[in-house]
C-alpha positions as CSV (number, residue, x, y, z in Angstrom):
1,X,11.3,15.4,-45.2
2,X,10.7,15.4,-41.7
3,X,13.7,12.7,-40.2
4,X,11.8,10.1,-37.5
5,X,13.1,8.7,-34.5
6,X,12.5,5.5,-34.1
7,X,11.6,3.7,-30.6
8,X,15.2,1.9,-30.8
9,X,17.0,4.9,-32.0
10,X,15.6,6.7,-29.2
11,X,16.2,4.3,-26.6
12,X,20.0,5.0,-28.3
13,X,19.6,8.4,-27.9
14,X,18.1,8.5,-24.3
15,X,21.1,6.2,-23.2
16,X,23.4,8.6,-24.7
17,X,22.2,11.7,-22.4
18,X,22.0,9.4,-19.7
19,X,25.2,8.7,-19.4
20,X,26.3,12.2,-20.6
21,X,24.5,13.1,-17.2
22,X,26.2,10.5,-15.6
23,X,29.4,11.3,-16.6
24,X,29.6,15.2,-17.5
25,X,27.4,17.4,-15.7
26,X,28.0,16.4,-11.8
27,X,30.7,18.3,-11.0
28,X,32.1,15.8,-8.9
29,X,32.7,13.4,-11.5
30,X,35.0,15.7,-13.4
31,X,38.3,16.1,-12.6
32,X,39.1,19.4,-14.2
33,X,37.5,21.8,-17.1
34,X,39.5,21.3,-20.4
35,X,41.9,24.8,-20.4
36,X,43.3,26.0,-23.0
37,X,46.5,25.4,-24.2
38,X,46.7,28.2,-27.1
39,X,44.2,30.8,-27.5
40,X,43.5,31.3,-30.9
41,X,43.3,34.4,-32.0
42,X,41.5,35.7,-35.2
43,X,38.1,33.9,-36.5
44,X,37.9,30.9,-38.9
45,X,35.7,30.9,-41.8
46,X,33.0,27.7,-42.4
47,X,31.2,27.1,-45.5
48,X,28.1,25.5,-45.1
49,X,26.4,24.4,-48.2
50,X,22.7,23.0,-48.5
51,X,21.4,21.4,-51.9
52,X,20.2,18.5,-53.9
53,X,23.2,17.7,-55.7
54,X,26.5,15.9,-53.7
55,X,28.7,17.0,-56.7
56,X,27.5,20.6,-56.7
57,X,27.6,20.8,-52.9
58,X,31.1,20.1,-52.5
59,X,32.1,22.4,-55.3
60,X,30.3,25.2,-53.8
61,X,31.4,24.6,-50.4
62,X,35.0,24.8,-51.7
63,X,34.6,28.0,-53.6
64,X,32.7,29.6,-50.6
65,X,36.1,29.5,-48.8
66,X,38.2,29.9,-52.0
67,X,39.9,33.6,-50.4
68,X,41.2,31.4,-47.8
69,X,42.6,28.0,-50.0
70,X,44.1,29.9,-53.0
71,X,47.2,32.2,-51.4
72,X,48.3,28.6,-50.1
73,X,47.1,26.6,-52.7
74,X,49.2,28.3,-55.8
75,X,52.4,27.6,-53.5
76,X,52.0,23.8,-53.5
77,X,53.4,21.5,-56.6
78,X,50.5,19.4,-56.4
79,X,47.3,18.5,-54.6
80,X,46.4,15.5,-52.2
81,X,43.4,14.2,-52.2
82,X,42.4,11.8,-48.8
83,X,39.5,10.5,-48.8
84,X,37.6,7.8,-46.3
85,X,37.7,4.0,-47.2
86,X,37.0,2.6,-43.7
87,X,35.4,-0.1,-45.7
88,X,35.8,-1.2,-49.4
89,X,32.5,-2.3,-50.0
90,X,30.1,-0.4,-48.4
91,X,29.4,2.7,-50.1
92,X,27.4,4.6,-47.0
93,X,30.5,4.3,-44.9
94,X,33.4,5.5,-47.2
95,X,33.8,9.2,-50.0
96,X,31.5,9.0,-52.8
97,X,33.1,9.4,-56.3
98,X,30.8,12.4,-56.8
99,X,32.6,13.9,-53.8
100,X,35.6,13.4,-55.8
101,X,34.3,15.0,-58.8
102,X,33.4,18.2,-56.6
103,X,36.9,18.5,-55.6
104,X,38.4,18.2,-58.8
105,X,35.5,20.5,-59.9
106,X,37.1,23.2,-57.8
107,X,40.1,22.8,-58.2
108,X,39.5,22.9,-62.3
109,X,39.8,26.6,-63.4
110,X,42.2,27.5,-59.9
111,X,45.4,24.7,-60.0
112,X,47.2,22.9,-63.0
113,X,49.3,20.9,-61.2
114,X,48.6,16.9,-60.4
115,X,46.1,15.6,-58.1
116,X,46.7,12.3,-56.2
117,X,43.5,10.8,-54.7
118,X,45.5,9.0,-51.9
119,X,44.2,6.2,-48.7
120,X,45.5,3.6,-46.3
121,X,41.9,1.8,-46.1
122,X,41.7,-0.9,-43.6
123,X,40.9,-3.0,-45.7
124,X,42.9,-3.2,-49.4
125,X,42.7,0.3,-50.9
126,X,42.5,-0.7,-54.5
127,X,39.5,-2.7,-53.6
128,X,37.7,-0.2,-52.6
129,X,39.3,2.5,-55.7
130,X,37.4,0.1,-58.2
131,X,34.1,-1.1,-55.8
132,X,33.3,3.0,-55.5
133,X,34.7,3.9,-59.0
134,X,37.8,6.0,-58.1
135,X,39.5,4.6,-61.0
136,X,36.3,5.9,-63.1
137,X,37.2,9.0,-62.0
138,X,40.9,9.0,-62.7
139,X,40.4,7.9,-66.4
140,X,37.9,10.8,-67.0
141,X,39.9,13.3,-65.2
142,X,43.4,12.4,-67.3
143,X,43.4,16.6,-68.4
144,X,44.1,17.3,-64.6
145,X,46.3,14.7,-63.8
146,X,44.4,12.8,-61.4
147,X,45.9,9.4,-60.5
148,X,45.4,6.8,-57.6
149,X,48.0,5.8,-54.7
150,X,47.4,3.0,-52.2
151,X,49.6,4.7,-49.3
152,X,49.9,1.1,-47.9
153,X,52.0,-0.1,-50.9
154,X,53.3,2.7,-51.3
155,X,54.9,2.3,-48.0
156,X,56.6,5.2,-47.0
157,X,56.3,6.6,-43.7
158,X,57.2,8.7,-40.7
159,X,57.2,7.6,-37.0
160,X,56.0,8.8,-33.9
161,X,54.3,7.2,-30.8
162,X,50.9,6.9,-29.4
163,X,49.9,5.0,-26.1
164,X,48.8,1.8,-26.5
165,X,46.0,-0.4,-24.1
166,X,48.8,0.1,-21.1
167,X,49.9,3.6,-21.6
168,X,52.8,2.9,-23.0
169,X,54.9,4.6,-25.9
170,X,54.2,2.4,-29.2
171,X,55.4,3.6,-32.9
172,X,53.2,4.0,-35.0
173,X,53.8,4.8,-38.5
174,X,52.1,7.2,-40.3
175,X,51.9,7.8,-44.3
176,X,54.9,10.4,-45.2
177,X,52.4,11.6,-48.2
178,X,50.0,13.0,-45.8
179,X,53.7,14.7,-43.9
180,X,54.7,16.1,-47.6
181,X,55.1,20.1,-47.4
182,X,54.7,20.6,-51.3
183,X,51.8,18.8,-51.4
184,X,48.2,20.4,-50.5
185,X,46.1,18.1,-48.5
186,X,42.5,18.1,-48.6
187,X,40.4,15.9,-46.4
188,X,37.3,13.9,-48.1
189,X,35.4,13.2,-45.5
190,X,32.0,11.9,-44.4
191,X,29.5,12.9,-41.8
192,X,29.0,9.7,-39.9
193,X,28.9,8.5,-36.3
194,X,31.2,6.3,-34.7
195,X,31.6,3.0,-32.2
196,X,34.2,4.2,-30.3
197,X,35.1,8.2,-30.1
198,X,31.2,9.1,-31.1
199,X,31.3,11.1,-34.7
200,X,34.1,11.3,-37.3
201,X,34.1,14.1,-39.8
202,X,37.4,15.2,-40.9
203,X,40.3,14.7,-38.1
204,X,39.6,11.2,-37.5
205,X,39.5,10.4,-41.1
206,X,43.3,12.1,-41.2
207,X,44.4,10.6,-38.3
208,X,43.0,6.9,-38.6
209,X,44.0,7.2,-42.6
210,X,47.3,8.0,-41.9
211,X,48.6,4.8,-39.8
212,X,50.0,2.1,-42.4
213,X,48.9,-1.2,-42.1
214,X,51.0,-4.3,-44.7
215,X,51.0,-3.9,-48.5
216,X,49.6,-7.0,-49.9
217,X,52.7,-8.8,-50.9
218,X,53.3,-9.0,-47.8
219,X,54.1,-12.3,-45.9
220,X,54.1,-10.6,-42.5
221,X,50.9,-9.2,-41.4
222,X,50.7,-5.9,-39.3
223,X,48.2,-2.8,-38.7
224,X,49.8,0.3,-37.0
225,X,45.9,0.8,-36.8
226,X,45.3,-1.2,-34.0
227,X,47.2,0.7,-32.2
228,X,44.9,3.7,-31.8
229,X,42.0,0.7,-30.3
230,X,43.9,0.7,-26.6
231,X,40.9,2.1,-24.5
232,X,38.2,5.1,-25.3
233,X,40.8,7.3,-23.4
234,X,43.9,6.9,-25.3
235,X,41.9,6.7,-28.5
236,X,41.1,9.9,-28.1
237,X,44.8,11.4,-26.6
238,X,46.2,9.3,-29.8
239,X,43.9,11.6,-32.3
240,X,45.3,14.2,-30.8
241,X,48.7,13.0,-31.0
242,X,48.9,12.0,-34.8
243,X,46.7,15.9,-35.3
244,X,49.4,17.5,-34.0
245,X,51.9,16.1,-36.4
246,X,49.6,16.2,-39.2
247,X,48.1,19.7,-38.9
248,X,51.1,21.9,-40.2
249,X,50.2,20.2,-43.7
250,X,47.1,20.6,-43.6
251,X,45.4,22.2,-46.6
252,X,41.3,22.4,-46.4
253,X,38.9,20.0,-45.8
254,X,35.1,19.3,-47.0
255,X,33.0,17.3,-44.8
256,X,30.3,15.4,-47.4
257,X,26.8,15.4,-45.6
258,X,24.7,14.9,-48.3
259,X,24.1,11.3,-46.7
260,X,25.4,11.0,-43.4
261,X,25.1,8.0,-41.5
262,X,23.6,6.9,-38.2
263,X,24.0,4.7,-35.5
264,X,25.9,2.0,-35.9
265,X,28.7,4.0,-38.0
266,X,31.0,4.3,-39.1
267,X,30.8,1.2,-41.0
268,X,27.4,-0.5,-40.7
269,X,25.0,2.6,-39.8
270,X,21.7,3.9,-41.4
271,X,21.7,6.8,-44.0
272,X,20.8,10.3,-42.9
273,X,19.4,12.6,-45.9
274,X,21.2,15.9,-44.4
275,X,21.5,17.5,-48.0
276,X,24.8,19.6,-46.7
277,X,28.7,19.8,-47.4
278,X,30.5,21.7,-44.8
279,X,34.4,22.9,-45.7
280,X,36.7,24.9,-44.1
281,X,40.5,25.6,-44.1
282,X,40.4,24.6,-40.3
283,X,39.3,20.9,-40.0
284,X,38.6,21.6,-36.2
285,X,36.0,24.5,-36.8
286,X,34.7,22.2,-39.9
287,X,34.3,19.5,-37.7
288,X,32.7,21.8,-34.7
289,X,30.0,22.4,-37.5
290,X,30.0,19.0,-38.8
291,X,28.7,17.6,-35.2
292,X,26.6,21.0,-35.0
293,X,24.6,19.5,-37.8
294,X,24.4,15.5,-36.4
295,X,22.6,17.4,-33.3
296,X,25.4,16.1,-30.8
297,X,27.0,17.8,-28.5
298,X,30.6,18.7,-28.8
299,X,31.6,18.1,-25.5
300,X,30.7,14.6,-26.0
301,X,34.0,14.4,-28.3
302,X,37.0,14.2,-26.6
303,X,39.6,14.8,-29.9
304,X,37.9,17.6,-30.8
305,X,38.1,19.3,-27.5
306,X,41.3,17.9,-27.1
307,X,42.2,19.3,-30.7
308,X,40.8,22.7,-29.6
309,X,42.3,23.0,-26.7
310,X,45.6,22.4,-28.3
311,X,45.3,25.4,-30.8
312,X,44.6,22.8,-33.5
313,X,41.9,24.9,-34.8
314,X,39.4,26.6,-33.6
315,X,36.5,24.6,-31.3
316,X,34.7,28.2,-30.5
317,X,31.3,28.1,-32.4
318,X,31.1,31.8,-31.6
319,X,34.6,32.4,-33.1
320,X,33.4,30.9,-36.8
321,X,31.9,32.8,-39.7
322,X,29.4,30.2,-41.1
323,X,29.3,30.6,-44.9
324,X,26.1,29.8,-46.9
325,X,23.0,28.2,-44.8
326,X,22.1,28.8,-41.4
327,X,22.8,26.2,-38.9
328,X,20.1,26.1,-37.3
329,X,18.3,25.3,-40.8
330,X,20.0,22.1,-41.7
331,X,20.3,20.6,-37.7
332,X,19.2,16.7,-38.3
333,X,19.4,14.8,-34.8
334,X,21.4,11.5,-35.5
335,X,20.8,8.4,-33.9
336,X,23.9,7.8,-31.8
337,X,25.8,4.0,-31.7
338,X,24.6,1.8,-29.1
339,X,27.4,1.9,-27.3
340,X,27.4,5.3,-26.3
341,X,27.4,4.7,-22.6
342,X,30.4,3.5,-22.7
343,X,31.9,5.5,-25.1
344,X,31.2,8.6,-22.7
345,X,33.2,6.9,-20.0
346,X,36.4,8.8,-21.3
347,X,34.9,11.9,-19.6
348,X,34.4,11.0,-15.9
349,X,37.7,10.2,-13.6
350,X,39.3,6.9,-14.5
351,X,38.8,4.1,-11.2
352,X,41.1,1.5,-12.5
353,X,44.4,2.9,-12.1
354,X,47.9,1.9,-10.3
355,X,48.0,3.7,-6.6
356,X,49.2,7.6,-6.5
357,X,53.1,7.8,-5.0
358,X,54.8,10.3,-4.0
């Protein structure tokens, strides 16, 4: 089925590459090209998955890339499940329980140890285990262990600092499940776009799920959350920052795009029948796919060049082994948020900064 554009969606769209000309392609406007940090060497392997079932996708996508999870996976004591509850009661906008199901389906026959479905959702995490029926799955899946933790009552955590709205150092504490090194992490995420850094696929779900926010007994009310909401520039630079400590425990990731959303994501945008599950043992090439397949371009997302540039992963379409469908089969053009003007701003030179000494 043939996806339509329609007349506000493209007025969306058309604003979007009008400020991407605005703010990328004069040369004038840029300050410096992105170099590299570390060169990776070697090529990353991408499973790209295209069918009518969300369960069966995932599953596949996973076992596409199986030579790559298992001499890791059979070192770990058990597995880590994160998936993506931006919002506990809207389904579009947060991992599917079918999603689940395709992980655990994978993992069935290959790992006997437990798996933890863990999240620090913004809102209360057990809402949105029982709203989405996480706790369905938990009960049926008892063979394998599977059980539920709300990282935010759970309440453990490791610091570091990201920059707030001033640019200055601010801790931030991040979930010390996610920072475990017997644990094998796999990211759950979703295909969406996103008010503020564009799309999120799998990094922004680990670095904006890690940050703790106040278990509910709680008198004293506080989101380490908010911190990464300073400015579309340090939004960005703080991904990076909370990648970087995250990365080294990183497992694999599958990217769920058997309805993506559009627009105004990633909590309140349209669905997108893309039909696809994307998974990889490197979230940055997954992710490089994942916007591959929205139709935007990846220059237009700062943490993921950021991320690349780094050595985070690799960001080099022509250094990834695509797996399964072609790309250029399953491209759907998503409607971008209607902020997208601004959200491009982080691109072009910044004009409102103290004077240059010395």
């Amino acid at each position: 089925m043939e996806h339509k554009l329609s007349r506000r969606g493209f007025l969306v769209t058309t604003a979007g590459v009008a400020a991407a000309n605005r703010y990328l392609f004069p040369q004038q406007r840029v300050q410096r090209p992105l170099q590299p940090v570390k060169v990776l060497e070697g090529r990353s392997a991408v499973a790209l998955v295209h069918g009518d079932s969300r369960r069966k996708n995932i599953a596949d996508a996973l076992s596409a890339i199986e030579d790559r999870i298992l001499p890791v996976l059979k070192q770990k004591k058990y597995v880590v499940i994160k998936p993506n509850i931006v919002n506990t009661v809207n389904q579009l906008a947060s991992t599917h329980a079918d999603a689940l199901h395709g992980i655990i389906d994978f993992l069935a026959p290959r790992f006997k140890g437990p798996v933890i479905i863990a999240e620090s959702s913004a809102g209360y995490t057990w809402e949105g285990y029982e709203n989405f029926s996480y706790t369905k799955v938990a009960s049926e899946r008892k063979s394998q262990q599977v059980s539920l933790i709300d990282l935010n009552e759970e309440g453990k955590y490791e610091a570091i600092q990201v920059l707030d709205g001033d640019l200055h150092p601010v801790p931030t504490r991040l979930a010390a499940r996610l920072l475990e090194p017997d644990a094998y992490i796999i990211c759950s995420g979703i295909m969406k776009t996103h008010n503020v850094v564009v799309a999120t696929l799998s990094i922004k779900n680990m670095a904006l799920g890690a940050p703790l926010h106040n278990a509910r007994k709680e008198s004293k009310r506080w989101n380490d959350k908010r911190n990464y909401h300073g400015g579309v520039r340090q939004t960005h630079y703080d991904i990076l920052l909370t990648a970087q400590k995250l990365q080294p425990f990183w497992g694999a990731t599958v990217i769920d795009g058997f309805e993506g959303m559009e627009g105004n994501g990633p909590n309140s945008g349209q669905p997108v029948p893309s039909r696809i599950a994307i998974a990889s043992t490197d979230y940055v090439a997954a992710d490089r796919v994942g916007v591959e397949a929205m139709g935007i371009n990846p220059e237009w997302v700062g943490y993921l060049s950021y991320c690349g540039q780094c050595g985070l992963g690799q960001n080099d379409l022509s250094k990834i082994d695509i797996r399964g469908a072609r790309l250029a089969d399953v491209v759907r053009k998503y409607q971008l948020h209607p902020d997208m003007e601004l959200e491009l701003q982080w691109i072009g030179p910044m004009t409102e900064v103290p004077r240059r000494l010395g």
